[in-house]
C-alpha positions in Angstrom: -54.7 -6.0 -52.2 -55.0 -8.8 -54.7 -53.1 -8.2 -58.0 -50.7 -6.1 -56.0 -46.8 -6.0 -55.3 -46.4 -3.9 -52.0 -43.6 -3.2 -49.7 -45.3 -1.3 -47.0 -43.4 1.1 -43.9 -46.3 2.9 -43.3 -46.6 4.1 -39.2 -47.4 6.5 -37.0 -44.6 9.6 -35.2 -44.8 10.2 -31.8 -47.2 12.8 -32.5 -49.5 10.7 -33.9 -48.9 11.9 -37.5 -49.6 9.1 -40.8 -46.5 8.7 -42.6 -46.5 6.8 -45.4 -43.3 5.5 -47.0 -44.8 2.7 -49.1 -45.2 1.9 -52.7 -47.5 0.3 -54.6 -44.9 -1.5 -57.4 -47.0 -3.2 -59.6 -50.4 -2.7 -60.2 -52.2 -5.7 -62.5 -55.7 -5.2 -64.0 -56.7 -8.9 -64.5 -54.5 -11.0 -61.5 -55.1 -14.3 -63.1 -53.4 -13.2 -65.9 -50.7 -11.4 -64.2 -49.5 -15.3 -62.3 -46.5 -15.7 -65.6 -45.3 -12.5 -65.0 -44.8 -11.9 -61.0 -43.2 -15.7 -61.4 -40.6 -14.5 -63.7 -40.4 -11.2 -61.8 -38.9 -11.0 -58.5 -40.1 -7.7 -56.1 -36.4 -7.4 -56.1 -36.0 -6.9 -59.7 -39.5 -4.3 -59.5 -37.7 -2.6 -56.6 -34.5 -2.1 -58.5 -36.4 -1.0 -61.5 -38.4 1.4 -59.9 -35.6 2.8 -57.7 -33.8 3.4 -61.4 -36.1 5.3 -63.0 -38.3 7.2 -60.5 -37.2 11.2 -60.9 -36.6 11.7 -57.3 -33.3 10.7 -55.6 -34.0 7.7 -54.0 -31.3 5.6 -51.5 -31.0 2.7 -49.2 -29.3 3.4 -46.7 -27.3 1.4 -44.1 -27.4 1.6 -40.3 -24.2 3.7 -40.8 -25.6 6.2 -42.9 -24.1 5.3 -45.8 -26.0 4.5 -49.2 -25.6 1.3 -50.3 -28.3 1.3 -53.0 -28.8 4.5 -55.2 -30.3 5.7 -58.2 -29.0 8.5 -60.7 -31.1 10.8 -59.6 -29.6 11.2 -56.3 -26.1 11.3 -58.3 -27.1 14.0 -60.5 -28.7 15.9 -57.6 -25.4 15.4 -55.8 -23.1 16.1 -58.3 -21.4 13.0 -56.8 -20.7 9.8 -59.1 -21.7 6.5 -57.9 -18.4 5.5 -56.8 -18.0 8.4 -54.7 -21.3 8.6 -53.0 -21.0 4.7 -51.9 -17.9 6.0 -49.5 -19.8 8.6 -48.0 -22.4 9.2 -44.5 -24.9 10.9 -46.1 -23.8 13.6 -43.2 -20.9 14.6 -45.7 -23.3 16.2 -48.3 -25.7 17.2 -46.0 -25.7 21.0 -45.0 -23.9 21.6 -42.0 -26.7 23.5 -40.4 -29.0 20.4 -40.7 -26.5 17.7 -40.5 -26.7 17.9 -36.6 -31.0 17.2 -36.2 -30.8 14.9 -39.5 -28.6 12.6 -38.0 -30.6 12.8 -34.4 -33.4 11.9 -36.8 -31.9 8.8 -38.1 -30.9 7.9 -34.8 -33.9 7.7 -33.1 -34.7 5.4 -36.5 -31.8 3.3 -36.2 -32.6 2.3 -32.8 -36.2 1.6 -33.5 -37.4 5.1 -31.8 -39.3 6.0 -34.5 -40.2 4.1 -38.3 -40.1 7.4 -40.5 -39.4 11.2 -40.3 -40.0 13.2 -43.2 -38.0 16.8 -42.9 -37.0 19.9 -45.3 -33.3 19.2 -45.8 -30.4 20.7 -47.5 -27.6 19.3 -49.3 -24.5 20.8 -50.4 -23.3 19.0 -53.9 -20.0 18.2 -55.0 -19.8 21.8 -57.0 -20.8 23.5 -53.4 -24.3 24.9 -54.5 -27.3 24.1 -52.2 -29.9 21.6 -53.1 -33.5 22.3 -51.1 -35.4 19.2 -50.3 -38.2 17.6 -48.8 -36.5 14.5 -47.2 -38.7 10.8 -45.7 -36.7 8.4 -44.6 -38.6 5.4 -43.6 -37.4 2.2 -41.5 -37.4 -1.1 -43.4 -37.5 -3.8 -41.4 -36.6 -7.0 -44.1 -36.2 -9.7 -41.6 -34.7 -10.9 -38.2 -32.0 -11.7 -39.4 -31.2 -9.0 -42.1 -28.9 -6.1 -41.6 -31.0 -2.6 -40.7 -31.6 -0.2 -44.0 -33.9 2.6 -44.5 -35.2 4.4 -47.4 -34.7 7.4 -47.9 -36.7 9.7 -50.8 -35.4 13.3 -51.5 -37.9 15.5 -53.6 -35.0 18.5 -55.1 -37.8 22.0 -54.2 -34.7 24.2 -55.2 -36.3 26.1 -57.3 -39.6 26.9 -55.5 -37.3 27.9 -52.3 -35.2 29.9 -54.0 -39.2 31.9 -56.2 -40.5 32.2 -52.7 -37.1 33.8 -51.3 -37.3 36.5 -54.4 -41.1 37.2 -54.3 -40.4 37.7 -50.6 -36.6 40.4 -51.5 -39.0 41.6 -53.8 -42.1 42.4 -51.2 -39.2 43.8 -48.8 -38.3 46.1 -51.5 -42.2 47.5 -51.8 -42.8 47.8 -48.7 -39.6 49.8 -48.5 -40.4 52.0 -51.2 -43.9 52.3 -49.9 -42.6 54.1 -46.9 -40.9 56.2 -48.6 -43.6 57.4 -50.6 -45.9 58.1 -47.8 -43.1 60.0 -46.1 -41.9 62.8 -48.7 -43.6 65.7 -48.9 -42.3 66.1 -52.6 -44.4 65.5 -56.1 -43.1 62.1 -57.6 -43.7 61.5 -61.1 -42.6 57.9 -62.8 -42.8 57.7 -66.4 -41.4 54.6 -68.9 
């Protein structure tokens, strides 16, 4: 781990499953080298810098639900602006069929029942579409005396949910005309 910036929240469900919700920040070749920098760079200013540019919508969120520290992804995913989404439980853009188990979820984190839970979420966004996810939210414990806040990473799978529900209309719709093939007793001819 030498050369290495790490904020860890790796552990283990209660069935025994690895979750990791860790990053590696900063990754130096030559740590003797890399002394000037991490002493002008805080893992504040690396967290806030990679929380601002990594594509995915990324939050901290406080023991309330609420997201206190956002990037623009999770804005744009949203459709929210930042002002907005700052006044919100992340319950009020969450689908209302998985708001219910989401919130159990974070729950069970808040009260120290479990460190992580990673689950396929929707949200609604401002516009009322439906965003697909795949959702970890990870416990971060800062210090004794700090305030609870997880981190929570959404990964936007819209548009693979919404191939695999068409490929599987579409298989529906051969299977129907399948049976219908094998039961007339008429001559069918299809030409262009």
């Amino acid at each position: 781990n030498r050369g290495r910036t790490y904020i860890p929240c790796a552990c283990r469900t209660k069935q025994g499953t690895r979750l990791v919700c860790g990053w590696d920040l900063l990754q130096v070749n030559k740590p003797d080298e890399s002394a000037g920098v991490l002493a002008l760079i805080s893992e504040r200013d690396i967290f806030t810098q990679l929380v601002a540019h990594v594509p995915m919508a990324v939050a901290l969120i406080n023991a309330e639900g609420r997201p206190i520290v956002f990037n623009a992804a999770l804005c744009d995913m949203l459709g929210y602006n930042a002002a907005q989404l700052s006044r919100m439980c992340f319950t009020q853009f969450t689908h209302p069929d998985d708001a219910a188990a989401d919130w159990q979820l974070f729950q069970e984190l808040v009260s120290g029942q479990r460190q992580a839970y990673a689950i396929h979420k929707r949200y609604i966004r401002q516009d009322g579409q439906i965003v697909y996810t795949l959702l970890t939210v990870c416990r971060l414990n800062v210090g004794p005396d700090s305030p609870l806040c997880a981190l929570g990473m959404a990964l936007d799978i819209t548009k693979q949910v919404l191939a695999q529900q068409r490929l599987r209309q579409y298989v529906a719709e051969l299977q129907l005309l399948k049976k219908a093939l094998e039961s007339t007793r008429e001559s069918i001819f299809i030409t262009d």
